[in-house]
C-alpha positions as CSV (number, residue, x, y, z in Angstrom):
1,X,0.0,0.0,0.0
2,X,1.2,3.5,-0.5
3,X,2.8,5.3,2.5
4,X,0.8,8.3,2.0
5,X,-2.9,6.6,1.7
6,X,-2.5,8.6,-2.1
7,X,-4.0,6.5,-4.9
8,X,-4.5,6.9,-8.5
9,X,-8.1,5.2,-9.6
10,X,-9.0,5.6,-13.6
11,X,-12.2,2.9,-12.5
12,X,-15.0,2.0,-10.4
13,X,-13.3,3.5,-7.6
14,X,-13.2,7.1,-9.7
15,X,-16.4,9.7,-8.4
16,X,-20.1,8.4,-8.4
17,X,-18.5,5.1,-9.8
18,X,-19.9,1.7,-8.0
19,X,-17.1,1.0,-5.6
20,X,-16.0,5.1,-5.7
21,X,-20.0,4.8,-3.6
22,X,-18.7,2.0,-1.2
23,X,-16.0,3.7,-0.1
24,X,-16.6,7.6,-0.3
25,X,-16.9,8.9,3.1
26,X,-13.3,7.8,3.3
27,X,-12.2,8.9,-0.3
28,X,-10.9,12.6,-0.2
29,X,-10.6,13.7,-3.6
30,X,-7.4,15.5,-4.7
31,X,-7.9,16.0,-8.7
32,X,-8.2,15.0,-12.0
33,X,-4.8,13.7,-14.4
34,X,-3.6,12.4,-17.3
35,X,-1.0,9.5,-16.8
36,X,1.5,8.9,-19.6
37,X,2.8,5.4,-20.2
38,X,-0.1,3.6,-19.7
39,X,-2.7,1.6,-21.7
40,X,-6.3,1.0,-20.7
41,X,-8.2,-2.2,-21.5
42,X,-12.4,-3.4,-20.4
43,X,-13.2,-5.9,-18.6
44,X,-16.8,-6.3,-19.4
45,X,-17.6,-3.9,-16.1
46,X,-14.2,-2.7,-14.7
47,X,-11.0,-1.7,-16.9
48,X,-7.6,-2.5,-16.5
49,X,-4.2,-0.2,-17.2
50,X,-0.9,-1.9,-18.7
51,X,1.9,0.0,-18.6
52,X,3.6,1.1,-21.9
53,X,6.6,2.4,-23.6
54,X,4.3,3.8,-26.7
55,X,4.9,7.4,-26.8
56,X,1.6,9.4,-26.2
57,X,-0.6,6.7,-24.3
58,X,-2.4,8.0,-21.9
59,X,-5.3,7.3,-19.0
60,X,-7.4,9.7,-17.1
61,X,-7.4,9.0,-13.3
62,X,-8.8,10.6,-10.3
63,X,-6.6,11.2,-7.5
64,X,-7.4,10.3,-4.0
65,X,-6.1,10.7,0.0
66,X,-7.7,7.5,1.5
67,X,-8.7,8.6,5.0
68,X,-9.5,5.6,6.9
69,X,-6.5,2.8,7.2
70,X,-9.3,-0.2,7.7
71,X,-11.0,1.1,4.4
72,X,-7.6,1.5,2.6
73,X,-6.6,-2.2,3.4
74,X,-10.4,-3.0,2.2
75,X,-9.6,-1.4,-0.9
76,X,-6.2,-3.0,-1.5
77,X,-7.4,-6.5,-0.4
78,X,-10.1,-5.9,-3.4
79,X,-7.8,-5.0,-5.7
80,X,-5.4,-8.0,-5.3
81,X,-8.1,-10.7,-5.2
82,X,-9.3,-9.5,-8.6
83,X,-6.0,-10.2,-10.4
84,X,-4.8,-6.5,-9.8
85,X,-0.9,-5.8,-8.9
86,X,-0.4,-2.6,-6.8
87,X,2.0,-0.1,-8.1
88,X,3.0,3.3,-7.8
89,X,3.5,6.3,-10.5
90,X,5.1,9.8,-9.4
91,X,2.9,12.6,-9.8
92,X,4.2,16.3,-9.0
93,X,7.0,14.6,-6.5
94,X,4.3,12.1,-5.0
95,X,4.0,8.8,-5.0
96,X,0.8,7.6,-5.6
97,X,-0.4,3.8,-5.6
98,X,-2.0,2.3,-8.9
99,X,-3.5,-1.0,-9.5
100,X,-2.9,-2.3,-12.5
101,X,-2.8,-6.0,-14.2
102,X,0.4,-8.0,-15.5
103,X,-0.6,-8.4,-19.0
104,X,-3.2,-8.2,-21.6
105,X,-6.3,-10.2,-21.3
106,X,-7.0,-11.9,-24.2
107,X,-10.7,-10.6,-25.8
108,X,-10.4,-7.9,-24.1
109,X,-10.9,-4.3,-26.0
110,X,-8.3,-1.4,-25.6
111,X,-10.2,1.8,-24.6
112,X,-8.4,4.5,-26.8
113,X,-9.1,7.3,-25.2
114,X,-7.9,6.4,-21.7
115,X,-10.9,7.5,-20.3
116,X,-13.0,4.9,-17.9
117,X,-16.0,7.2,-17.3
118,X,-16.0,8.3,-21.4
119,X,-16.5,5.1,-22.2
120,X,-19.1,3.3,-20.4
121,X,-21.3,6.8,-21.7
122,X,-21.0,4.9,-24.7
123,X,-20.8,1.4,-24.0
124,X,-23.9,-0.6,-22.4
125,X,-22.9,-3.4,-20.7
């Protein structure tokens, strides 16, 4: 887990997202970035982020101070038992800690634009 409780989420933990409503009263939101390096994927209701050497790929992610160290380990203990690794990425001289998979699921479409919230406007699942 990070040392700072700071976490990058680009899915259903991002604002007014499914598991974003589990957790909220211990989510404090910190802003809104574009993450180069990385490549975002679906999986059917949740996406998944590779990293990438491919010059401009990007994802959108929501950054977040989790509040509540019971709710933090929660979230981490979701992530992992879902097939997620936990990571970090350095934004503005922080660390912040990113879940993200090991490689590409077969099937499984790339989502261009980066952006999680974009494309479920789109999609119906």
């Amino acid at each position: 887990m990070n040392r700072n409780s700071q976490y990058a989420f680009y899915g259903s933990l991002m604002v007014g997202m499914d598991n974003y409503l589990l957790y909220q009263e211990h989510l404090r939101f910190l802003g809104k970035v574009e993450l180069e390096g990385f490549k975002m994927f679906a999986l059917t209701h949740y996406p998944y982020v590779l990293r990438t050497e491919e010059s401009g790929r990007k994802i959108v992610a929501e950054l977040f101070q989790i509040t509540n160290p019971k709710t933090e380990q929660s979230i981490h203990e979701m992530e992992l038992e879902v097939g997620y690794i936990f990571s970090e990425v350095t934004i503005a001289d922080n660390k912040f800690g990113i879940y993200l998979l090991k490689s590409h699921v077969v099937g499984s479409p790339e989502i261009s634009t980066g952006d999680w919230r974009a494309f479920r406007k789109l999609e119906r699942f």
